[in-house]
Structures are given as C-alpha cells and as structure tokens.
N, C-alpha and C positions, 0 to 999 in steps of 0.2 A: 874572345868570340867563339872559337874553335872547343874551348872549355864548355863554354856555356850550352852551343849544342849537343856537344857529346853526354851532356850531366843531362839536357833532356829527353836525349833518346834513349839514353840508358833507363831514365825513370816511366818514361811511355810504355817503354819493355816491358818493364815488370810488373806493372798494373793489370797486364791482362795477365799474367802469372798466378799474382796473387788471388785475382776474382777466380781462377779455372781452378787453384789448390780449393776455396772456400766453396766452390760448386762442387767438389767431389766430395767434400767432407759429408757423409753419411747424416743425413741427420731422421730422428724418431720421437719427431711431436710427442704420441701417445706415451712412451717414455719420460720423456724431455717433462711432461703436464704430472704424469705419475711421480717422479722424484720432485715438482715442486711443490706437490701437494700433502706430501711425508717430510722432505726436508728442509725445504728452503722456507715452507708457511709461515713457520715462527716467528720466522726476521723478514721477511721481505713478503711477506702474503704468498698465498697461492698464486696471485697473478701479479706480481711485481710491485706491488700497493703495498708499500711496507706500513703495517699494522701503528708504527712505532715511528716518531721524529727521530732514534738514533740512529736509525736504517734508514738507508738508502731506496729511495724507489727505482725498481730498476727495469720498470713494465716501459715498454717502447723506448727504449734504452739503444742505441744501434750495434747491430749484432756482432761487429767483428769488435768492436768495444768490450761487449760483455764476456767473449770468447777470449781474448787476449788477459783480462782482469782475471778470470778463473784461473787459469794457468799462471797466470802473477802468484797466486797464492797457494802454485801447487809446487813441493820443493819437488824435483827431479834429477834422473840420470846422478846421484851422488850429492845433488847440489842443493844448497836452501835453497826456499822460496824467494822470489823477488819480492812480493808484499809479508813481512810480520803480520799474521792476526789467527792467534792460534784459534778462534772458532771457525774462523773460514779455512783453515788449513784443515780441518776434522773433518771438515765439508766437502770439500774437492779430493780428501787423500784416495776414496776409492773412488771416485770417477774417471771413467776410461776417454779418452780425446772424443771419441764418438760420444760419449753423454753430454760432455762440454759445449760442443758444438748445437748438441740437442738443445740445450737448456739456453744456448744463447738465441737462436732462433725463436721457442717457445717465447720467452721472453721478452724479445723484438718486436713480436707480435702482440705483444698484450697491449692493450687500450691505461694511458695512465690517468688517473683518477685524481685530478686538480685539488688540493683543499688553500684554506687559506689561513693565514697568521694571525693568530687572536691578541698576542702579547705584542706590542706599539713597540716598547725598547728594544725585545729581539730582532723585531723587523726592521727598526733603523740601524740596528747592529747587522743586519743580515745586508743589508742595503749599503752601505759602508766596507763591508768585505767586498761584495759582489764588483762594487766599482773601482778601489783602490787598494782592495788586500791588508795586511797589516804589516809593515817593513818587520815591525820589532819580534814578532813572531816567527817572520819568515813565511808568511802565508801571503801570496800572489793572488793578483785578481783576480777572481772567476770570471771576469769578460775579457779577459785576456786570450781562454783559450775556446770559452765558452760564449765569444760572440756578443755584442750589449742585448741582445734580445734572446740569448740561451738557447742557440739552434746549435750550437757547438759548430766543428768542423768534420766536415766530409771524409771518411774511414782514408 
C-alpha cells in the first residue's frame, strides 16, 4: 500500500515536470512550416498527408509523440540512433532540439486528411493486424496500444 502511494506521487510529480520542460521548449511554426515544405514534402506532404501509403501520416499526430520519434532517429552524444532508418536519419542529422520541437508542434497542428482503402484483401489484412497482430511475425496489435477505436493513448 505504502509502494503504491509512493509510485503515485512520485508519478503526479513529474507530470507537471514534463509539461513545464515541453512549455519552455522554443518553438517556431514559421520555421517548423519552412523545413516541411523543403524537406519533409516528399514523404510526408507539406502538411503531414503523406503523399505515399508507405509513409506515414503524421499531420495531427500528438506532439510530444512526434518529438520523441525525431530524436529516435537522431544518433547522439556518441551514440546510435534508437530507430535504424537511414533516410530519416539524413533528416533529423542537422536539426537542432529547437527545430524538432518546431516541427512536432507544426505538425500537431495540421488537419489529417481521411482517405479510404480501395483494395478489399489489404483491408482485411489491415483489419486482421489492427485486432490481433501477427504472433509469427512478431507484430502486435495495433489496438493494443492504439485503443479499438485509434485514439491512441494520452502522452
């Protein structure tokens, strides 16, 4: 019992920690909009609508998510990256914490743009992952973490 409150005042603490570090973090839309309209367009659109089913959409994406993922794929201080993917590691290699932050905001903010599944078998194959993953793969449910209705969970 004496665990259990201690594990949640510890965690109550740092919540507002976390929110006062991500409220100081500098952030510069007009920037943030500039580098995804040069670098990010490609793969992800200008505004997080990825052009492309092998990209990700990442427009209303929530923001300490997309922040956290950039810096996955930026190696640091000596160290590899925590995500392998050498284009997005060419991507983040000169962005500074401050642009990161920009671009996850930017991006937080954008409006995502619905389409729908034209091919029947991917979509019961998509539909099939989404609820029970594939053991033999090793690919876990996406409503596992991602909720059955895709609202994900709360940063």
């Amino acid at each position: 019992m004496i665990r259990t409150t201690a594990l949640a005042v510890l965690l109550a603490a740092s919540i507002p920690a976390f929110a006062t570090e991500q409220a100081k973090a500098k952030v510069d839309l007009a920037k943030a909009k500039e580098i995804a309209e040069t670098v990010c367009v490609g793969c992800h659109g200008a505004d997080g609508n990825s052009p492309a089913a092998a990209n990700p959409i990442i427009a209303g994406q929530v923001r300490e998510y997309l922040y956290k993922q950039l810096g996955n794929f930026k190696a640091a201080d000596g160290k590899p990256a925590l995500r392998t993917n050498p284009i997005m590691a060419g991507m983040v290699a000169a962005l500074s914490d401050e642009d990161m932050h920009s671009l996850a905001a930017y991006f937080s903010q954008q409006a995502i743009k619905p389409s729908l599944a034209r091919d029947e078998k991917l979509l019961a194959e998509g539909k099939a992952l989404w609820r029970k993953g594939d053991f033999e793969k090793g690919i876990p449910a996406c409503a596992g973490c991602h909720g059955p209705a895709g609202a994900g969970l709360p940063a």
